[in-house]
C-alpha angles and dihedrals in degrees: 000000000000118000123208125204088186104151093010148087111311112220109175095131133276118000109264096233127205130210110224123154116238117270085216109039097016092234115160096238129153125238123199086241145072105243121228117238133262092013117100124257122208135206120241081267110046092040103077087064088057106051127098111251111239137237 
């Protein structure tokens, strides 16, 4: 029987991780995800300014 983890916890092994330098600092840091271009990308430390605050 298939199984779908559609909506839930992936768990397909280790995190493929991707070096990208900070839009903001300009660190060299990795992200678990493949970064889309033309849009900027921010280290653990530079991300939380430029999220939106949530309601």
């Amino acid at each position: 029987m298939y199984k779908s983890n559609y909506g839930g916890p992936r768990n397909d092994g280790p995190r493929e991780m991707t070096k990208v330098v900070c839009s903001d600092c300009g660190k060299e840091c990795e992200v678990p995800f493949k970064p889309t271009e033309g849009r900027p990308v921010y280290c653990r430390e530079c991300l939380p300014k430029h999220r939106r605050p949530r309601f």
